[in-house]
VOVEX-228393 format. One record per residue (C-alpha): residue in three letters; x, y, z. Coordinates in pm, whole numbers, plus 50000, padded with zeros to 5 digits. Layout:
<keses>
ALAXYZ
...
</keses>
This chain:
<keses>
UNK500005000050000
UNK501755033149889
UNK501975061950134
UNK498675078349983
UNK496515050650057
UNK497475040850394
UNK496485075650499
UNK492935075150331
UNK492725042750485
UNK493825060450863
UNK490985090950784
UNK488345062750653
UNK488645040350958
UNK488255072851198
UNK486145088651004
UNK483755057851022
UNK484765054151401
UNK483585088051516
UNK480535073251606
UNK481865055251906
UNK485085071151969
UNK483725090352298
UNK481645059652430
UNK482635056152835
UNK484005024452727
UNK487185046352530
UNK488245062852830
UNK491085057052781
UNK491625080552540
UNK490765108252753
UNK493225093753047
UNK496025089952805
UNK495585125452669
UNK495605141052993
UNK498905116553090
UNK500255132252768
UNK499685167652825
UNK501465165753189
UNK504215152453052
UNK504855178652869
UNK503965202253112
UNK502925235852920
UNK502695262053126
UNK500445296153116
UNK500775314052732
UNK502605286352602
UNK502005274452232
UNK501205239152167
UNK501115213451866
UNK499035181751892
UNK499725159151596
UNK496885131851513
UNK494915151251771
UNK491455132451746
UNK488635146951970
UNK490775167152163
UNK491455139352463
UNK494785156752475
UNK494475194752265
UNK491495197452549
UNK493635191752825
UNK496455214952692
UNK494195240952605
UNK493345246752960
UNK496845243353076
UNK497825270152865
UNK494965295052935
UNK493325323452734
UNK497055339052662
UNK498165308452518
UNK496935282752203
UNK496725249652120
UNK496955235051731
UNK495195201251679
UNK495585190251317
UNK494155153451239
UNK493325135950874
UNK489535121951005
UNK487295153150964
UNK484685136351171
UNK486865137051516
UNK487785170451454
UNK483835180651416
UNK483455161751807
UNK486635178951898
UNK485105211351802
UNK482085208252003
UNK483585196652248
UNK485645226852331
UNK482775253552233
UNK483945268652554
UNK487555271752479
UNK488815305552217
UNK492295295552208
UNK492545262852050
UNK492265257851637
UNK491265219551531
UNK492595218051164
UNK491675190250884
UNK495125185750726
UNK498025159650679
UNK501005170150907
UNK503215157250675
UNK502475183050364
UNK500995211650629
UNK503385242150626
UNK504005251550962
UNK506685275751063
UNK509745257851262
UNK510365267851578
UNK507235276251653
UNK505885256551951
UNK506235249652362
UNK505115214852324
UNK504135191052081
UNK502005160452142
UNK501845131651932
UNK498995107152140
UNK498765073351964
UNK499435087951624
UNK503095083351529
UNK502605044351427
UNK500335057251138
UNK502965076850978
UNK504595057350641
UNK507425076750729
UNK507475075951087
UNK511275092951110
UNK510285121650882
UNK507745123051093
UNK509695130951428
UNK512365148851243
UNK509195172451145
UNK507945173351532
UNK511065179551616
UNK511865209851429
UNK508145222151518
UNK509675229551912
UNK511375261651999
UNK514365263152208
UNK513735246552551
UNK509995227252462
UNK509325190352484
UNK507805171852284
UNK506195138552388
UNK505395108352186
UNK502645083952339
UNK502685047052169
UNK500535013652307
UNK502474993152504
UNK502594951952409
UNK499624927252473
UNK496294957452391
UNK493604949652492
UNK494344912552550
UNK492614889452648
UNK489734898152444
UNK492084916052133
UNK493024878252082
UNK489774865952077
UNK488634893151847
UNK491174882551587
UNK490844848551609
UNK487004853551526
UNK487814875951254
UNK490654850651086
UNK487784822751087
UNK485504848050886
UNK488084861050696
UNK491644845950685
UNK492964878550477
UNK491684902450710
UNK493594887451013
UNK495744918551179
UNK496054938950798
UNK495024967451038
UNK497204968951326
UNK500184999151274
UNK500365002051632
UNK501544966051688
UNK505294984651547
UNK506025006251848
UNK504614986152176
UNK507904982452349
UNK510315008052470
UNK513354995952293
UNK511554997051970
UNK510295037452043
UNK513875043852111
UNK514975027451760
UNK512655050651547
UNK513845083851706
UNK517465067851692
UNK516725060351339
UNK514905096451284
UNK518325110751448
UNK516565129851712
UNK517865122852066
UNK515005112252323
UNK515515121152677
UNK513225095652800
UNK511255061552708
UNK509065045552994
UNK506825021052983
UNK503135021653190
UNK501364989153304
UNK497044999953306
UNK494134979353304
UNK491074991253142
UNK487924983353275
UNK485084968553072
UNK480964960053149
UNK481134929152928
UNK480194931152557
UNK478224964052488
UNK482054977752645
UNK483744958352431
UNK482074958952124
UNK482024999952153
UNK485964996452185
UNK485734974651871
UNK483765000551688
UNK485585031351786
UNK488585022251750
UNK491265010251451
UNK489354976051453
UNK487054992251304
UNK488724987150965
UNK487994955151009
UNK484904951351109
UNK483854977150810
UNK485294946950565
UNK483064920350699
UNK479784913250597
UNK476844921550827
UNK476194879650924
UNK479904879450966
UNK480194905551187
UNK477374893351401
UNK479104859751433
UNK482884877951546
UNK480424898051779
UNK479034865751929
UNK482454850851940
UNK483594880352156
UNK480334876552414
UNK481054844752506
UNK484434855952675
UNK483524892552750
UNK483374897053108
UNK483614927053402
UNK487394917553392
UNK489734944853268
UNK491564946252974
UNK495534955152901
UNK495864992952797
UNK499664998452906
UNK501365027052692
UNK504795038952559
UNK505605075452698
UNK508995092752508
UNK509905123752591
UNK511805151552428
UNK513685187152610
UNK514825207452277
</keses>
């Protein structure tokens, strides 16, 4: 798949997944955002970049760290997010939520405090342009911080998801799954080492994520990047992975742990 069509594929599958991406049972994005954001610590009037931004689970956050003499730039490729993310800071003047591709937007270097990059840098084709971009973004003395899944998502029922899916459809077993690149620290550290841009810190961070059987988990399917998936299989097909998935859907958590990397320009 050439560069062009893996990100239409990105802004289809989150485009479709709007729909579901602020159900309770995605938290997680929220609590990762905010995670993010302290991080990277921006402080009052500070000016902050948040790459792959979504609904806002971290621009949000930022936005109100910053205050009224400060701003916050989300830019995402699924137009639908950004709509939510608009909405959902109605309240807030001094953040912008822009519908572009980071990788072609022309952005002055030097520019920005901070710059956030929450669970976004996996779907780059050219993930070390990507940070060398980021990286130039930050003015003398920001941070920039890099938030990845950790190994094992979701598991146990991420497992049982796919093996449901790979006895619909053998071809569509894990084609969808970018962020299984980046889930462990050593491999973070090798794409800014291969990017050239020294990281000051990688840590890992062990979370469970709790779940109300099915409805939960099938909301995480939906509004998530399973959803390309799902949006592949026919409608009896999907029923069948969906019953799969309720048999061993219980109140038991789920693996969420993440990748934090952080960057002092």
């Amino acid at each position: 798949m050439n560069p062009s069509e893996a990100k239409a594929r990105v802004a289809r599958t989150y485009d479709t997944a709007a729909d579901h991406f602020d159900h309770p049972a995605l938290s997680f994005w929220q609590l990762f955002g905010e995670r993010s954001v302290a991080r990277a610590a921006p402080k009052t009037g500070e000016r902050v970049l948040d790459v792959c931004c979504g609904t806002g689970a971290s621009a949000i956050p930022a936005a109100r760290a910053v205050g009224p003499t400060g701003s916050v730039l989300g830019i995402d490729l699924a137009d639908s997010l950004l709509r939510l993310a608009r909405a959902k800071s109605a309240d807030l003047a001094n953040v912008e939520f822009r519908h572009a591709d980071f990788e072609t937007e022309d952005l002055p270097e030097a520019n920005f405090d901070a710059v956030l990059c929450v669970f976004g840098l996996f779907f780059f084709p050219d993930m070390s342009a990507a940070l060398r971009k980021m990286r130039s973004m930050l003015k003398p003395g920001g941070r920039m911080v890099i938030t990845t899944w950790g190994p094992g998502l979701f598991e146990p029922m991420n497992t049982v998801f796919w093996n449901a899916v790979r006895s619909e459809r053998p071809d569509l077993h894990k084609n969808f799954n970018p962020w299984d690149t980046l889930t462990e620290p050593h491999l973070v550290r090798r794409v800014f080492e291969d990017a050239d841009v020294p990281v000051d810190e990688v840590v890992a961070h062990r979370h469970q994520h709790p779940i109300n059987g099915i409805a939960d988990w099938w909301a995480i399917v939906l509004g998530s990047g399973y959803r390309a998936t799902v949006e592949q299989l026919s409608e009896e097909a999907r029923e069948r992975v969906r019953t799969a998935c309720a048999r061993f859907a219980t109140t038991a958590p789920v693996q969420a742990d993440v990748v934090y990397a952080l960057v002092r320009a």
